[in-house]
C-alpha positions as CSV (number, residue, x, y, z in Angstrom):
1,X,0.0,0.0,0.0
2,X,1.6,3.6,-0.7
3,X,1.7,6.2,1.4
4,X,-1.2,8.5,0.2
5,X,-3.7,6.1,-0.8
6,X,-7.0,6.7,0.5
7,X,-6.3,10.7,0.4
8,X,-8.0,12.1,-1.8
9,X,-6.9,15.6,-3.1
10,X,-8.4,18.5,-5.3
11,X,-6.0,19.6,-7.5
12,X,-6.6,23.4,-8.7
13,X,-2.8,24.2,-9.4
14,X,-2.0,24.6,-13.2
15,X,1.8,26.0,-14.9
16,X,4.6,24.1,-12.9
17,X,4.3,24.0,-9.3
18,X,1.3,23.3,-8.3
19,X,0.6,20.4,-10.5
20,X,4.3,19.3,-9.3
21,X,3.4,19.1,-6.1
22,X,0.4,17.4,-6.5
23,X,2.3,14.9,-9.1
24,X,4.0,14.2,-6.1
25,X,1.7,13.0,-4.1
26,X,-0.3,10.9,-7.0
27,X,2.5,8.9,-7.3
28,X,2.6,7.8,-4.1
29,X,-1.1,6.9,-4.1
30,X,-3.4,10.1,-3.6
31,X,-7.0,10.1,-5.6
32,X,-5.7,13.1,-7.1
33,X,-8.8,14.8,-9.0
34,X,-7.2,18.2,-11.5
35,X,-9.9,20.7,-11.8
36,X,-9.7,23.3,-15.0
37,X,-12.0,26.0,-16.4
38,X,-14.2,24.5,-19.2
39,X,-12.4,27.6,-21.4
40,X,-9.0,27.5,-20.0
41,X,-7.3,24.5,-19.7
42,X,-4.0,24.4,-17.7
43,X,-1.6,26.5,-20.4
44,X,1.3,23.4,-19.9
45,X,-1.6,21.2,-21.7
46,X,-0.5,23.4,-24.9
47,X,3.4,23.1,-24.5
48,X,6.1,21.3,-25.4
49,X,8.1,20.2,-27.9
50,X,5.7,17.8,-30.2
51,X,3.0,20.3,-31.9
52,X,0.9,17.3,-32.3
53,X,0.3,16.6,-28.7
54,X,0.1,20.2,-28.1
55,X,-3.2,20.2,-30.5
56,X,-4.6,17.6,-28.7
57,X,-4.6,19.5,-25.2
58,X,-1.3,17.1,-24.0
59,X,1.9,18.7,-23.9
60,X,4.9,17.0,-23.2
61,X,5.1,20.1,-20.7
62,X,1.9,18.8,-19.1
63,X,2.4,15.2,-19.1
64,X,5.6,14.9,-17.0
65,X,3.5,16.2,-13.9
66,X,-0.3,14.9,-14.6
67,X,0.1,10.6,-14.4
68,X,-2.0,9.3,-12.1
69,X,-4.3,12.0,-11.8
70,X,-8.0,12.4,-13.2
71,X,-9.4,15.1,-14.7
72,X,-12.7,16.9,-13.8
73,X,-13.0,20.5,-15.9
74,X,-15.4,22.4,-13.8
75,X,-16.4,26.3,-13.5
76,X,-15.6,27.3,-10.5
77,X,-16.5,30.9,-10.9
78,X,-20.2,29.6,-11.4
79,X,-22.6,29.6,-8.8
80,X,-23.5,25.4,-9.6
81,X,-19.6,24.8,-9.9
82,X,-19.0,26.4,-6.6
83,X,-21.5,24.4,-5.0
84,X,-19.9,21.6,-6.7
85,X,-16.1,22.2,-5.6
86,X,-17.9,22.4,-2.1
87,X,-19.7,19.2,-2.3
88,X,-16.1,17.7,-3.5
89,X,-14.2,19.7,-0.3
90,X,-16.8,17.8,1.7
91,X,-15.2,14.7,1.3
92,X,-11.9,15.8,0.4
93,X,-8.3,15.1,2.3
94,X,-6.4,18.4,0.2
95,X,-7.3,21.1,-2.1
96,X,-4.1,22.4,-3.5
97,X,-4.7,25.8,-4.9
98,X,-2.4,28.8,-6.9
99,X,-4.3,31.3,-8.4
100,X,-3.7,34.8,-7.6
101,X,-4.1,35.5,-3.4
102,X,-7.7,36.4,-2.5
103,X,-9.0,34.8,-5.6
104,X,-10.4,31.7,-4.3
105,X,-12.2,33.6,-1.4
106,X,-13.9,36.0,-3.7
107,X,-15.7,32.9,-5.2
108,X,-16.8,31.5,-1.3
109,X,-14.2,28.8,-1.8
110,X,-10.9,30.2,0.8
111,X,-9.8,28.1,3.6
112,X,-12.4,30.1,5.9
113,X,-15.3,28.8,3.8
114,X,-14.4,25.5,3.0
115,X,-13.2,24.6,6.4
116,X,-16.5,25.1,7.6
117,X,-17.9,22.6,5.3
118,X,-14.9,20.2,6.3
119,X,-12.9,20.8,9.7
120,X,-10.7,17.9,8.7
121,X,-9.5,19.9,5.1
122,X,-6.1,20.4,4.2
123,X,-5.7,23.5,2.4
124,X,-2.7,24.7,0.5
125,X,-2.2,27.8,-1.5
126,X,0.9,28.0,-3.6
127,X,1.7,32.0,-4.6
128,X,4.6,33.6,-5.6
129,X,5.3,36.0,-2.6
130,X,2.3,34.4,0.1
131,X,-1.1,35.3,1.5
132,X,0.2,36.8,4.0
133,X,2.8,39.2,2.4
134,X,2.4,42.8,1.2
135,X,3.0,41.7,-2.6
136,X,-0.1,38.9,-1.9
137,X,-1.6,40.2,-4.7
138,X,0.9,40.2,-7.3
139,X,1.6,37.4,-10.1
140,X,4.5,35.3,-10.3
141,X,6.5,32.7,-12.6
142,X,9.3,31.0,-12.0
143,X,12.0,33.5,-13.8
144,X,10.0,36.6,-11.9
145,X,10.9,34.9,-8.6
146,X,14.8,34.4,-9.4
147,X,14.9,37.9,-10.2
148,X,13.1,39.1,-7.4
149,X,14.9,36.8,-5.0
150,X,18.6,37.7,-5.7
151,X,18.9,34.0,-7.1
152,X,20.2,35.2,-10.5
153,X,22.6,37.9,-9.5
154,X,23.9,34.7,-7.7
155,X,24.5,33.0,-10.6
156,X,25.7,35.8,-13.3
157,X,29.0,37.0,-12.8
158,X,30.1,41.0,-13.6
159,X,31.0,39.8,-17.9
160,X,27.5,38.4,-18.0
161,X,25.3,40.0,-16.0
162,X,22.2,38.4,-13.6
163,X,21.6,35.3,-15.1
164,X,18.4,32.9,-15.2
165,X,18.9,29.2,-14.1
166,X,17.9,27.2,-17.6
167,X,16.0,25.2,-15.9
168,X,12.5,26.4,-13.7
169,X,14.4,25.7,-10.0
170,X,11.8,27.5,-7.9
171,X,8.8,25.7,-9.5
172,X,10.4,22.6,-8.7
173,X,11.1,22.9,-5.4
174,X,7.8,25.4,-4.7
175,X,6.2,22.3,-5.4
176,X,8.4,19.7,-3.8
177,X,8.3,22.3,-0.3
178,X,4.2,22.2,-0.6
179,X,4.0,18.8,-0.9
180,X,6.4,18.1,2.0
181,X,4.1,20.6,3.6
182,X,1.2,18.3,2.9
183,X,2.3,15.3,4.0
184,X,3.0,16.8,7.4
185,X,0.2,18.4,7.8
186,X,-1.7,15.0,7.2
187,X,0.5,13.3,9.7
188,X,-0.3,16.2,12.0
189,X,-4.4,15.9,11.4
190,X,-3.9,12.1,12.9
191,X,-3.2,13.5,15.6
192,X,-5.4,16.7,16.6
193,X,-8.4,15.6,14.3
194,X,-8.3,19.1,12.3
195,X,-7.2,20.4,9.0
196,X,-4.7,22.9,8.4
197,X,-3.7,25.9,6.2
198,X,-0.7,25.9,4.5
199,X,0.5,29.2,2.8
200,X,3.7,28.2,0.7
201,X,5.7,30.8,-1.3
202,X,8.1,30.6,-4.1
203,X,9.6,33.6,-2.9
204,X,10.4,31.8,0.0
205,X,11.7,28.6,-1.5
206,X,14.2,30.9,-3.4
207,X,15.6,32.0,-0.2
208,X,15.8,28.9,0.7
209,X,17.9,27.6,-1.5
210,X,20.5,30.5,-1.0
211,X,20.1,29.5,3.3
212,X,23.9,30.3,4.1
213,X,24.2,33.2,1.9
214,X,20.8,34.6,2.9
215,X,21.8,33.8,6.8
216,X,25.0,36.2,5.7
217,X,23.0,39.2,4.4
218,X,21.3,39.3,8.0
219,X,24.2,38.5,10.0
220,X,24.8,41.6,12.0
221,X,28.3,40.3,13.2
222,X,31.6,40.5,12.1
223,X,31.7,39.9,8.0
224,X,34.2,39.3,5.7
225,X,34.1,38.1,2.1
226,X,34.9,34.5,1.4
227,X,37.5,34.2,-1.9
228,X,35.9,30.7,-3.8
229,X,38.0,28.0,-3.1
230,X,40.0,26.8,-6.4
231,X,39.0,23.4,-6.0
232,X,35.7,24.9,-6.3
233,X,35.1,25.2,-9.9
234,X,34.7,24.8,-13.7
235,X,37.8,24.8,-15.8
236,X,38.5,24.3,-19.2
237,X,40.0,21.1,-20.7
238,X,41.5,19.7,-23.7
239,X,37.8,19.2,-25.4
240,X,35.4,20.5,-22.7
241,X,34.6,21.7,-19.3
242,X,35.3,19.6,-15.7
243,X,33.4,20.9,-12.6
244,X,35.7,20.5,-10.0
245,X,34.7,19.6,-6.1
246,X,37.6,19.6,-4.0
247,X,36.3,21.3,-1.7
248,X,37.4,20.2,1.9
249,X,41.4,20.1,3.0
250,X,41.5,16.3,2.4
251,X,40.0,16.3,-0.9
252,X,42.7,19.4,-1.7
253,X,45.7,17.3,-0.7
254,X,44.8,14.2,-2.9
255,X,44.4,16.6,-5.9
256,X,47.5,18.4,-5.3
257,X,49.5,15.1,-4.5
258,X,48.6,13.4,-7.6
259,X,49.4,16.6,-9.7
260,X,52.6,16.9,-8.3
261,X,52.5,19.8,-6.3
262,X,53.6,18.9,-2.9
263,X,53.2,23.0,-1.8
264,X,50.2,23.1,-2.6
265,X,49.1,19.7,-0.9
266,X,50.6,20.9,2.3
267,X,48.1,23.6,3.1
268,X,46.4,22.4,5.9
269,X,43.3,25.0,6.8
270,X,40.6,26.8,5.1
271,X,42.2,30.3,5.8
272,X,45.8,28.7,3.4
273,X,43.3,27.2,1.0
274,X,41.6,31.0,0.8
275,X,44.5,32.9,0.8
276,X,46.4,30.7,-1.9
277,X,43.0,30.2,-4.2
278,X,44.1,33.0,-7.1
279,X,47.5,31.0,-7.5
280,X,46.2,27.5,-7.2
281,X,43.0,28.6,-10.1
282,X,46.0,29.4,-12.1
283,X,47.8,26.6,-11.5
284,X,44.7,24.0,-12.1
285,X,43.7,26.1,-15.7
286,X,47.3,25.4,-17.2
287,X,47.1,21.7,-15.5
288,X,43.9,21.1,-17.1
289,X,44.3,21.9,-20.8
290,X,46.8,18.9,-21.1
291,X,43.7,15.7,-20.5
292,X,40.4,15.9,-21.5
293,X,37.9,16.3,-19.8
294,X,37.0,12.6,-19.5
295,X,40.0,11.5,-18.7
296,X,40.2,14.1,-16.1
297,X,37.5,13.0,-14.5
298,X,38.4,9.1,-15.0
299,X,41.8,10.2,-13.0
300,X,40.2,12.5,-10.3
301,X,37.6,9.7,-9.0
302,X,40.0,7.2,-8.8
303,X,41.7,9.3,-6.1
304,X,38.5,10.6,-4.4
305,X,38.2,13.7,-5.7
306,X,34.6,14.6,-7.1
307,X,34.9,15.6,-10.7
308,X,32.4,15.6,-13.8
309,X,32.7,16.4,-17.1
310,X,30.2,18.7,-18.0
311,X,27.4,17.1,-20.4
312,X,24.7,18.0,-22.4
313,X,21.2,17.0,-21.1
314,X,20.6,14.3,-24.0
315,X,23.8,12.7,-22.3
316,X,22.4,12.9,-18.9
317,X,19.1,11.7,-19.8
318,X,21.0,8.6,-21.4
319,X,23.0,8.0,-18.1
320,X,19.5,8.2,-16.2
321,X,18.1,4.8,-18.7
322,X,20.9,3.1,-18.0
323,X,21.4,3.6,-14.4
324,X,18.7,1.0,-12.7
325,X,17.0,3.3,-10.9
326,X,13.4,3.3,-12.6
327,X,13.6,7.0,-12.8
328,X,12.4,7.5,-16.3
329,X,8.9,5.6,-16.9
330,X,6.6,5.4,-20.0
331,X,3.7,6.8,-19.7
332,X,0.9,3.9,-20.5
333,X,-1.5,4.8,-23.2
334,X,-3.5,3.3,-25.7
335,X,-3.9,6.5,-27.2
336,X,-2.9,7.5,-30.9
337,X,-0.2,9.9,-29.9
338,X,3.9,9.5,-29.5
339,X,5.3,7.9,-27.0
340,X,6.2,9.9,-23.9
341,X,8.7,9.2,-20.8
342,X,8.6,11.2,-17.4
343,X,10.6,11.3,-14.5
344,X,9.2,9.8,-11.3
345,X,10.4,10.8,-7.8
346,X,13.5,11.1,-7.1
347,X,14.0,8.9,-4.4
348,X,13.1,5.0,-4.0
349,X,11.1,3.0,-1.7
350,X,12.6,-0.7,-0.8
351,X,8.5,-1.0,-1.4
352,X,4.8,0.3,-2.4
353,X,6.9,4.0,-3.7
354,X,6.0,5.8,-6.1
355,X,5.1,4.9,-9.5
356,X,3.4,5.9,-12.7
357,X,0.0,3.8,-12.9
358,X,-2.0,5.9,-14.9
359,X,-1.7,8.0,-17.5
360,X,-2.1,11.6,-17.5
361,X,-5.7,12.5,-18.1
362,X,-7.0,14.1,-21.4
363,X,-9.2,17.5,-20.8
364,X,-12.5,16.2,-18.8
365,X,-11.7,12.7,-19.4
366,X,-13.2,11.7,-15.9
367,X,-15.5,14.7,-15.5
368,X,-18.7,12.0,-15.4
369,X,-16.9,9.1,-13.5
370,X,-16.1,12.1,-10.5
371,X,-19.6,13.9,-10.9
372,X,-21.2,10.3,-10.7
373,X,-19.0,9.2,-7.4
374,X,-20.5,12.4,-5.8
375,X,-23.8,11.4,-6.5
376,X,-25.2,13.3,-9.4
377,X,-27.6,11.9,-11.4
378,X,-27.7,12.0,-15.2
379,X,-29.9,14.6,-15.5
380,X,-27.9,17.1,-13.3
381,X,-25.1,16.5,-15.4
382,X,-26.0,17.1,-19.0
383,X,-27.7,20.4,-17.6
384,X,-24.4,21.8,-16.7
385,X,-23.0,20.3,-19.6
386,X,-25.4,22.5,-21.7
387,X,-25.0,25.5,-19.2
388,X,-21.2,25.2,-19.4
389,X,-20.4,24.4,-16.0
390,X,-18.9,21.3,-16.7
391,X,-17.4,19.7,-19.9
């Protein structure tokens, strides 16, 4: 049995984060049920890199966070599809949420509303800055947030300028950090009974991911500024680049020994490794323009120093197939479209952890199987049908 089953969740997320977060918990079991507008589908449905599945409302962009999830597409902004979400928070575990702050409380369908209806409901709103902060009310994406954060002046450097991760960082782990949120607040509600409010913010998870140099901007001790160690770093090679992670004294003095540089293996504390970093950089670019970069990094394992060449996703992706970790899974479909492959969690159970065992829902696919599990009859449903409120 996994984790979450038996929960089941109401999934109004769309873009990255929400539905990541609630991907996560699917996989591990929760009756996760994704609610869209009739006349706007998640926008991810429409993305990715095959035009054809983009047509058909099933981007690849969509796909790798919608597998074992079922879709109901439901007006929420009606007064019948209000009443509707309410019947469903009834009986409801979750209801993951990340429209703009205030939004779902200006339809009667905020925490304070719902957790009448349901003591025991687990709500969790996703923003870009919080409910609770002054800039509540303002939109967010992922590249907003890096900016916004300090996370890309970070990762530019004075010839380039601030510079955006390539990959969407803050979504990931926005939605990673709200589902971590989740599953302690259900662990919590075993014991006290009650539901819970969770306000998560990507602004917030940015910080996080900077937590010493954050913790340094509000130090109000004595500061100084901290050269990069040389054994910290990416250096060119014969054909390529090699990330370099000597990082601690020990590490240094392999590295140095097996270049042959007995002064430099000698230094023996983070203030000689600092003071000497300039000279040793130096040193390590001239060094490492006589091996490529996979034999570098063939050499500089073999000692215990942490070293990898730097590759190009294709190559990663093909490291991931091979490496026995079931990371990459196909998602099952009969379905007259290409093939697709997502990444699962990344972590493994020794059992019952999480897995793709359904595929990622077309618009409204279950929108009758859900309606009828809530007791609707026929009737009420082909009226909203023709009204709109459901499709």
């Amino acid at each position: 049995m996994r984790a979450f089953e038996g929960v089941i969740i109401l999934d109004l997320t769309h873009m990255l984060a929400g539905p990541y977060c609630t991907y996560q918990l699917a996989l591990l079991g929760a009756d996760t049920i994704k609610i869209e507008p009739p006349n706007t589908p998640d926008a991810m449905r429409q993305r990715g890199v095959d035009p054809i599945l983009n047509d058909a409302l099933m981007g690849i962009n969509y796909q790798t966070q919608a597998s074992n999830k079922r879709s109901l597409v439901l007006d929420v902004a009606t007064p019948e599809g209000g009443e509707i979400l309410k019947r469903l928070a009834c009986r409801a575990d979750v209801l993951v949420e990340n429209y703009r702050a205030s939004a779902m409380s200006k339809l009667g369908l905020g925490w304070e509303s719902l957790c009448e209806l349901n003591p025991r409901l687990i709500y969790c709103s996703l923003t870009g800055f919080g409910a609770c902060s002054d800039r509540a009310s303002l939109n967010a994406y992922d590249n907003i947030i890096q900016a916004a954060s300090g996370l890309m002046t970070r990762t530019g450097t004075p010839a380039t300028g601030p510079l955006k991760a390539g990959a969407a960082l803050v979504d990931y782990a926005s939605g990673m950090a709200a589902a971590f949120a989740i599953a302690a607040a259900l662990h919590e509600r075993q014991a006290s009974g009650i539901g819970q409010r969770i306000d998560c913010a990507m602004f917030d998870t940015a910080l996080s991911m900077m937590a010493p140099e954050f913790a340094a901007e509000l130090h109000e001790g004595p500061r100084r500024p901290l050269p990069s160690e040389a054994g910290l770093g990416c250096y060119l090679t014969k054909d390529g680049h090699l990330m370099l992670g000597a990082f601690n004294v020990r590490q240094n003095r392999r590295l140095w020994i097996a270049l042959g540089r007995s002064d430099f293996a000698a230094l023996s504390s983070w203030s000689d490794l600092w003071s000497h970093a300039d000279v040793m950089r130096s040193a390590l670019q001239t060094l490492f323009l006589t091996k490529t970069a996979q034999e570098w990094e063939d050499d500089l394992r073999n000692i215990g120093v942490p070293a990898a060449r730097v590759r190009s996703l294709a190559e990663s992706v093909e490291l991931s197939r091979l490496d026995q970790r079931g990371f990459i899974a196909p998602v099952a479909s009969d379905r007259d479209h290409a093939a697709v492959h997502v990444g699962v969690a990344p972590f493994r159970f020794n059992r019952d952890g999480p897995c793709v065992t359904r595929a990622p829902p077309q618009f409204g696919e279950h929108t009758n199987e859900i309606l009828t599990e809530l007791g609707c009859d026929a009737t009420e449903i082909r009226k909203w049908r023709a009204a709109g409120v459901v499709k």
